[in-house]
C-alpha positions as CSV (number, residue, x, y, z in Angstrom):
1,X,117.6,-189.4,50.5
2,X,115.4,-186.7,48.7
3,X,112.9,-187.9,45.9
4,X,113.8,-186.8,42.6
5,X,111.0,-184.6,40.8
6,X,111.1,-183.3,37.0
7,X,109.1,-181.4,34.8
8,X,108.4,-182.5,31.3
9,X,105.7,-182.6,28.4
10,X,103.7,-185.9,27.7
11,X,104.4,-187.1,24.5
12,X,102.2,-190.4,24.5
13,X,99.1,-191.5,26.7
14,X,98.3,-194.5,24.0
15,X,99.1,-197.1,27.2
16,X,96.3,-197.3,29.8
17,X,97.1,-195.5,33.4
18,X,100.8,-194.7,31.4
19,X,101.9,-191.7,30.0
20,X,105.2,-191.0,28.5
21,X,106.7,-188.2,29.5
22,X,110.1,-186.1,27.6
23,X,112.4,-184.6,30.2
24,X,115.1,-181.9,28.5
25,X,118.3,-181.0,30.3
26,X,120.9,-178.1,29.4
27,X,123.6,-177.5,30.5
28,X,126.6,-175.7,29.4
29,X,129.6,-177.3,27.6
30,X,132.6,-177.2,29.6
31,X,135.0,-176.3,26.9
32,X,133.5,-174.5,24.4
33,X,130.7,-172.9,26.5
34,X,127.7,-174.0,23.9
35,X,124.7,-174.8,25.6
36,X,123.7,-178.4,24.9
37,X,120.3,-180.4,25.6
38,X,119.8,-183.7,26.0
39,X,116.0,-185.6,26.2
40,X,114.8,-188.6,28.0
41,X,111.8,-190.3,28.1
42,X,110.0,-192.1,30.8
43,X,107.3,-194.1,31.5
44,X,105.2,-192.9,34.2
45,X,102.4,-193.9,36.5
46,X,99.0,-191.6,35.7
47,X,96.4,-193.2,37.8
48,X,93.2,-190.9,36.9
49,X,94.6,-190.7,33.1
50,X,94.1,-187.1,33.2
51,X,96.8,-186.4,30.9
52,X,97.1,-185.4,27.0
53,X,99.6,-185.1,24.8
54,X,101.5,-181.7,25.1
55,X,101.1,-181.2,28.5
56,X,103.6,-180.0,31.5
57,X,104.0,-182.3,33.9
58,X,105.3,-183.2,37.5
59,X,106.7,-186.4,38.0
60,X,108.0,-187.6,40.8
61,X,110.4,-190.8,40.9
62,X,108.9,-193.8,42.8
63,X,109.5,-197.7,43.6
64,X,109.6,-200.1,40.3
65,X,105.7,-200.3,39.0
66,X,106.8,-202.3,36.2
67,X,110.0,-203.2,34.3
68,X,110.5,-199.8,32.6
69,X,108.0,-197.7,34.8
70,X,109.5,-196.1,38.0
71,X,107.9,-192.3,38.2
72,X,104.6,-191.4,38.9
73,X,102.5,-188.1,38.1
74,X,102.5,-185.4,40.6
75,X,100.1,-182.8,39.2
76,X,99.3,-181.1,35.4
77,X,101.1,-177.5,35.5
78,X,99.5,-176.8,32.1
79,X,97.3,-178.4,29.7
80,X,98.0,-178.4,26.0
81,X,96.3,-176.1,23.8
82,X,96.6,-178.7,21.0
83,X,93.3,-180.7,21.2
């Protein structure tokens, strides 16, 4: 079975080795043709805490680290031009 990866922006680091990370998905309504998003957050697994808030990230989905936290951080695409 092939490991799930997704690409979303960090939205909290407050947690230590944890980020949490928003992951958007359109698609198109089925009827009516109006593209819809929905967003998810997840906690994820960021060992060197090299992440800030804003940033695009890789996760990749792993085994259970805790009770909520089940992906872990690939790489940084892009760092945030906020801070």
């Amino acid at each position: 079975m092939p490991v799930k990866q997704e690409i979303g922006i960090v939205i909290s680091n407050k947690m230590q080795k944890t980020i949490v990370v928003k992951i958007e998905d359109r698609y198109s309504h089925p009827m009516y043709s109006k593209t819809l998003s929905k967003t998810k957050k997840y906690l994820a697994h960021d060992e060197l805490e090299t992440c800030n808030i804003g940033d695009q990230v890789l996760v990749e989905e792993c085994r259970p680290l805790s009770k909520r936290k089940r992906w872990k951080l690939i790489k940084v695409i892009s760092k945030s031009s906020l801070i």
